[in-house]
N, C-alpha and C positions, 0 to 999 in steps of 0.2 A: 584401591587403585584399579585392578582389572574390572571392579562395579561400573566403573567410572568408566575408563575403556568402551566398553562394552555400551552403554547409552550412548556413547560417540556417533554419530548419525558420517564421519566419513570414515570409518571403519568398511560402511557399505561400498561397492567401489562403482556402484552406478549413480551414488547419492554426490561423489567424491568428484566424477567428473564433469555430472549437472552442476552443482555447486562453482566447480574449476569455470565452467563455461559462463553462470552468473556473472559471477568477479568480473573477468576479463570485458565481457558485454558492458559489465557499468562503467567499466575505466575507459573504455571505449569512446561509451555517452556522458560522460563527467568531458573528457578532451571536448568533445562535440558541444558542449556548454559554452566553454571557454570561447571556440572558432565563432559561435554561432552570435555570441555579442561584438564581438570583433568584427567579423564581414559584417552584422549590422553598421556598425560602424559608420565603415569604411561606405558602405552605400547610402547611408543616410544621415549622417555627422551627427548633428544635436538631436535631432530624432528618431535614434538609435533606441531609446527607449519605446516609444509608441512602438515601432516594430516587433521589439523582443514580448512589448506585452502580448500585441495580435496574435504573435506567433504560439505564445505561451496558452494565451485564448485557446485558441486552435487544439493545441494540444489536448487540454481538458476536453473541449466539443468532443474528440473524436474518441477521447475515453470515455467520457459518459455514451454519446450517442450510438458511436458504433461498435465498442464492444462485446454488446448483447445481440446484435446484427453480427458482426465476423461470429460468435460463439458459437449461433446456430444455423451457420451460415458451414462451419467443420467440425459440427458433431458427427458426419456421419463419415470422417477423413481418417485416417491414421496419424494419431498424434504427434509421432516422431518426424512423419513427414509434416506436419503443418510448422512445425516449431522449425524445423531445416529451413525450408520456403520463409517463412517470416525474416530469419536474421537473412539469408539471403537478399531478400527486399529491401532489408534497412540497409544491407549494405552497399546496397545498388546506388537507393537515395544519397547516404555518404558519400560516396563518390562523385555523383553529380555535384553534392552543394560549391565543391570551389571554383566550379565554374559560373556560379550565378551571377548575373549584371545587374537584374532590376530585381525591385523588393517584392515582385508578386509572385514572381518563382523559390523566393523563401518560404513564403504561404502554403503552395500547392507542394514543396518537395517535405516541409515537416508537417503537414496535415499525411502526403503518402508514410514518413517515418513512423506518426504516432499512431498510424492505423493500423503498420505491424505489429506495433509494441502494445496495444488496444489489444492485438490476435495473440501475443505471445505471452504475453507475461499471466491472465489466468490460465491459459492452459496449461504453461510450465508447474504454476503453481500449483493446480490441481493434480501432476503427478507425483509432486515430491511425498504423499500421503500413501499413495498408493505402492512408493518403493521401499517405504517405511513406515510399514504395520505398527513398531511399536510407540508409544505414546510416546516413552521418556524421548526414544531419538528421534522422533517428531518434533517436537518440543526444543530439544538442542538445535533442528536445521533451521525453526523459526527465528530463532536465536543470532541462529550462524548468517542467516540473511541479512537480519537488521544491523549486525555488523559490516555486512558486505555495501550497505549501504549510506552507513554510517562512513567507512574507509574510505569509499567514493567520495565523497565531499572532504575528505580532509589530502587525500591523495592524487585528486585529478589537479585541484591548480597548481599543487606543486610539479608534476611531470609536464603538465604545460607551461610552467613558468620556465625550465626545464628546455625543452623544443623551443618553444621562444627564444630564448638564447641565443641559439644556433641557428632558426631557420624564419620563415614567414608563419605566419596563423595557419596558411593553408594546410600546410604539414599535419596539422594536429588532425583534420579531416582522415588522413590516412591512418592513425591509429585508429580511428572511429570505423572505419572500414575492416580495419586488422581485426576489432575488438569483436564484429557479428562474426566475420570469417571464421576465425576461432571457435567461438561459439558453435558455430553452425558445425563446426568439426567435429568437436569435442561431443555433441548432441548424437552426431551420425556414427559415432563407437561405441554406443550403449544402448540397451533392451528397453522399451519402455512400455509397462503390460497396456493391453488394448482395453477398451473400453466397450463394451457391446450398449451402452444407454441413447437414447433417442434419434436410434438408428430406423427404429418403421414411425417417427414421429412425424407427422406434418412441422413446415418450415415454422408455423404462428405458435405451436407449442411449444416444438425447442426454443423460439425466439421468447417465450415468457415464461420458460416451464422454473429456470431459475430465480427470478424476482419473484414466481411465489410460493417456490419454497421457502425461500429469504422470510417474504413479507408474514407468514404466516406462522414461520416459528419465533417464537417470543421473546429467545434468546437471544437471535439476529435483530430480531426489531430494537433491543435494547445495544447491543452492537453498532448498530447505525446510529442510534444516540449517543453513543459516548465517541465512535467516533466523529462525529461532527464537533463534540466537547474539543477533541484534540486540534480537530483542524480550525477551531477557533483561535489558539494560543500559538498554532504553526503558523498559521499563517502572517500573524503579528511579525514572528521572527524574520519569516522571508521577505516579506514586504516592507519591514518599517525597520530593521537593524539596521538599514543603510543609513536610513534619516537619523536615527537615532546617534548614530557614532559621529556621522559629518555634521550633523548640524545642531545636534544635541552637546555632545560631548566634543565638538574639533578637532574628531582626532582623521585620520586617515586610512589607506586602503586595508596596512597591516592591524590595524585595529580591528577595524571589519573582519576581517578574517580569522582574528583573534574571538572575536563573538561569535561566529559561527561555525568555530571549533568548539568550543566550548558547549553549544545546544548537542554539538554532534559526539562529545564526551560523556556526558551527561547520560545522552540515549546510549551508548557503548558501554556503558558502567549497568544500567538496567539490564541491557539484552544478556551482559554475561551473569548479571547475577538472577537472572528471570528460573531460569531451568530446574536451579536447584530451590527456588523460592515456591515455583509451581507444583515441584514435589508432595507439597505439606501444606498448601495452602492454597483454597478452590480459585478456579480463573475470574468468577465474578466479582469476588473480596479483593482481590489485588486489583482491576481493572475498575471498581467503581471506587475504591480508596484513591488511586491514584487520580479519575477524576474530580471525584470531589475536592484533591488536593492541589491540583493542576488551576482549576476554576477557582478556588482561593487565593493561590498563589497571582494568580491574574489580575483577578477583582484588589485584591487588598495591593499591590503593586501601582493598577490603576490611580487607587485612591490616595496613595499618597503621596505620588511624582504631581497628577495634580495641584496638592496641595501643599507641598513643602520641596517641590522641585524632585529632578531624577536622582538616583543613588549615584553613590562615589563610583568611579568605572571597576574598581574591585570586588564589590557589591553587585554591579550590574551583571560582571561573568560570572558571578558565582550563583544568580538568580537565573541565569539563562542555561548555566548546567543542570541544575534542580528543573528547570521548564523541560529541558532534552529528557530529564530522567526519568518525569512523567507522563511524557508525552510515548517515549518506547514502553513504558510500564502499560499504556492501556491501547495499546495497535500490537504488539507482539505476540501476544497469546490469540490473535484474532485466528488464527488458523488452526487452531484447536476447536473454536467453535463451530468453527464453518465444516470441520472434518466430521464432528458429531451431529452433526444435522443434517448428515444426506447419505443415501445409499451409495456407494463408489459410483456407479452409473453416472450419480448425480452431481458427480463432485464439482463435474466443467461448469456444468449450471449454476451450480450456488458460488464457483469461485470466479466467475464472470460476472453472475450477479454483485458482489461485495465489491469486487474493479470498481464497478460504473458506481455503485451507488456511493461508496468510500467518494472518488473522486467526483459526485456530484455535492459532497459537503463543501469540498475543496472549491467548486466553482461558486460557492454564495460566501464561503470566507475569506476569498481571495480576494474580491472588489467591496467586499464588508470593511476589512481592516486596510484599502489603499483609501477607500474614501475616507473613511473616520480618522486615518491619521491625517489626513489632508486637510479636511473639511474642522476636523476639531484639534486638540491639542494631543500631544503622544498618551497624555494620561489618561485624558478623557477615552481615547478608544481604545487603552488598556479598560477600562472601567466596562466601555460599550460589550469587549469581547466576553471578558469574565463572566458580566451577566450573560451573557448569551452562552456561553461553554457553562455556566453551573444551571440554567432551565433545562439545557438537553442531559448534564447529566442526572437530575433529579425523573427526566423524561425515562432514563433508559433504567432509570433503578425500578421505577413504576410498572415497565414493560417487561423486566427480566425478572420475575419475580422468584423460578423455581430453581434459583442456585444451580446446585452443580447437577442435579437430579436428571438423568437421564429415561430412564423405564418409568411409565405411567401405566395404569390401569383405563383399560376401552375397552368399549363395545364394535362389534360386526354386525349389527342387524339385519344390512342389505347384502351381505357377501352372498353366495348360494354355497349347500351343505357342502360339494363337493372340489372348493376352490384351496387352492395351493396353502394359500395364506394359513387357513383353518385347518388344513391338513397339518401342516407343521405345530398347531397348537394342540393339538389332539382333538378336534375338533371343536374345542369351546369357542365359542363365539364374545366371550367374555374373558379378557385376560390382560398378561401383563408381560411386557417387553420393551425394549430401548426403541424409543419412539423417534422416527423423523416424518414426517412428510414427505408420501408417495401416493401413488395411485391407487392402495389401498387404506391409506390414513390419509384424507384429504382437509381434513381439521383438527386443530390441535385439542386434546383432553381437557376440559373444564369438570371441575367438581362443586355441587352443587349449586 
C-alpha cells in the first residue's frame, strides 16, 4: 500500500494543484462545447453545423500552425508566467463570446481561444516531467490526464444540462470563464523549475529546433505513426457516431450519448489500468499490440456491417468500449517517450512538437472519415479507416525498431579533445550512454 502511495504523482503538492487546475480548465472548455453549438445555433439555424465545422477547422489550423510559432515565440519567457497569460487570454475570449451577433466574430474570437490553448497546453505539459523526476509517478500523471479527459466528456453535458435547466446557454460561458480564472489561480501558487534551453537561440531554430528532434529520433517517428493509427478510428467515433445512432440505428440524443460514454469508458478502464501494466511491460509492446488491435478491430468491423448490416446496439457499445480502450492504450504512454528523447531544456520543443504534429493527424482524419461516411456507406469507411490505421501502424513498427533501448554506442570524431561532452566521458571519443538528440548528437546511431 505505501509502494502504491508513494508512485502517487498527487502526493507531490505542485503536481496536485497543476493537476486541480487541468480538471477545472477542461470542465470549463466541455461547458464552452455545449454554448458554443447552441449560439451557433441560434445565429445560424440549420447551418449550425457548417459553422461548428469552420470553427472546429480553425481550431486545428491554429494547433498545427501556430503552436510551433507561439513555442518559439516563449522559449525565452518564464513559464509560469506564459501559462498565467494564456488562461487569462482564454478567459478574456470566453467572456466576449456571449456577446457575439454575427458568425465571423465566432471565427476570429475561437481561432484567439485556440491559439492560447495552442501556447498552453505543450508547455504545461512539458512541466509536469520536470516536477516529476520519477518514471512510476510520471507514468501515473499520464494516466491521471487521460482520465481528466475522459471525465470532461462524460461530465460537462451533464452540468450543462444542469444550467440549462435554470438559466440561458449564455450562462455556461461564465463557467468557461471561471474554469481559466481558476486555473490561472491555481498556476500562480506553485513553483515551476525554470528552463534555461533556447535562450541564446535565434527565433528559426527554436521555431524548428523541436520537429527535429522529433523527426529524427526513431521512436517519435514511430509515435507519429501509430498516432495517426489512432486518430484514424477516433475520428470515425467523433464524426460518424452521430450518423450512426440517428440514422443507422433510430435511436436518439440519449443514445448518442450513451455511445460516447462508452468510447470514453473504454479509454478510463486503459488509462487506469496502463500504470501498473507499463511496470512490466515495455511501451512499445503495449502501444503497437494495441494498434495492431485497434486497426483490426476497425478493418474487420468495416467488413462486416458492409456486408451483413451494423451490430445489435449492444454489440455496438461494447465495440466502441474496446475502440476507447485501445485508442487510450496507444496515446497514453506518449509522454514517456517524448520525456526520454530530449534533454529537459528540450522538453518544450519536443512537447510542442508532438501538439502540432498529433493534431496534424487529426486534420487528414477528420475530413477522411466525414467524407467516406458521406460519400460511401458507414462500413465502407469503417473498411477505408482500418486500412489506413493498420499501413500506419505497420509504418510505425518499421520506424521504431529499437524497443525500449535507450543507451547506444557513438562515435565523436568532430568534437575537439577538450570539449565538455568528452570530458564527462573520460575523454573517449567512443562510448556509450542514453542517447537523445542535441547539439552534440545531431544523428541517431546506425550499426552497420
Amino acid at each position: 500500500m505505501s509502494d502504491t502511495l508513494s508512485a502517487s504523482p498527487l502526493t507531490n503538492p505542485v503536481f496536485r494543484r497543476l493537476f486541480s487546475a487541468q480538471v477545472i480548465a477542461l470542465l470549463g472548455t466541455g461547458l464552452m462545447t455545449v454554448a458554443l453549438g447552441l449560439l451557433a445555433y441560434d445565429l445560424a439555424g440549420a447551418s449550425a453545423g457548417a459553422v461548428l465545422g469552420a470553427a472546429y477547422t480553425l481550431k486545428m489550423t491554429a494547433y498545427v500552425g501556430l503552436s510551433p510559432v507561439a513555442g518559439a515565440l516563449v522559449a525565452r519567457m518564464n513559464r509560469k508566467h506564459v501559462l498565467i497569460v494564456m488562461d487569462l487570454l482564454r478567459a478574456a475570449v470566453a467572456l466576449a463570446l456571449p456577446f457575439v451577433t454575427e458568425i465571423w466574430q465566432i471565427y476570429v474570437l475561437i481561432f484567439l481561444l485556440q491559439s492560447g490553448s495552442a501556447t498552453f497546453t505543450p508547455a504545461f505539459q512539458a512541466v509536469i516531467p520536470d516536477i516529476l523526476p520519477d518514471e512510476r509517478q510520471y507514468t501515473r500523471a499520464l494516466s491521471l490526464s487521460r482520465l481528466a479527459y475522459d471525465l470532461e466528456n462524460l461530465l460537462s453535458p451533464a452540468i450543462a444540462g444542469l444550467v440549462l435547466s435554470l438559466f440561458s446557454f449564455h450562462w455556461l460561458f461564465s463557467g468557461t470563464v471561471a474554469g481559466f480564472a481558476v486555473s490561472a489561480l491555481l498556476v500562480a501558487t506553485v513553483a515551476i523549475p525554470a528552463t534555461s534551453g533556447n535562450k541564446d537561440r535565434p527565433f528559426r531554430e527554436r521555431l524548428t529546433r523541436g520537429t527535429w528532434i522529433y523527426l529524427n529520433t526513431p521512436r517519435l517517428r514511430g509515435l507519429l505513426a501509430l498516432n495517426f493509427a489512432a486518430a484514424t478510428t477516433g475520428a470515425f467515433v467523433i464524426v460518424n457516431s452521430v450518423v450512426a445512432v440517428r440514422a443507422t440505428f433510430g435511436l436518439g440524443d440519449a443514445q448518442l450519448a450513451l455511445a460516447m460514454a462508452a468510447f470514453g469508458a473504454g479509454s478510463m478502464v486503459a488509462a487506469l489500468c496502463l500504470p501498473r501494466l507499463l511496470d512490466h511491460v515495455a511501451d512499445r509492446a503495449v502501444m503497437v499490440t494495441a494498434a495492431i488491435l485497434l486497426s483490426g478491430l476497425t478493418l474487420t468491423l468495416g467488413l462486416t456491417w458492409s456486408r451483413s448490416g451494423p451490430p445489435e446496439w449492444s454489440i455496438f457499445l461494447g465495440l466502441w468500449a474496446l475502440a476507447g480502450l485501445l485508442y487510450s492504450a496507444i496515446l497514453t504512454p506518449s509522454g514517456r517517450l517524448l520525456r526520454r528523447s530530449a534533454n529537459p531544456d528540450d522538453r518544450p520543443a519536443i512537447f510542442t512538437a508532438q501538439f502540432a504534429l498529433s493534431h496534424a493527424c487529426w486534420l487528414v482524419t477528420y475530413p477522411l472519415a466525414g467524407w467516406a461516411g458521406d460519400a460511401l456507406s458507414l462500413g465502407t469507411a469503417l473498411v477505408v479507416l482500418g486500412i489506413a490505421a493498420f499501413l500506419a501502424t505497420v509504418l510505425g513498427i518499421l520506424l521504431w525498431r529499437d524497443a525500449n533501448q535507450t543507451e547506444f554506442e557513438h562515435d565523436h570524431p568532430d568534437l575537439p579533445a577538450d570539449h565538455p561532452h568528452l570530458k564527462a566521458h573520460h575523454g573517449q571519443r567512443h562510448h556509450t550512454h542514453a542517447f537523445v538528440i542535441d547539439d552534440e548528437h545531431r544523428s541517431w546511431p546506425t550499426h552497420g
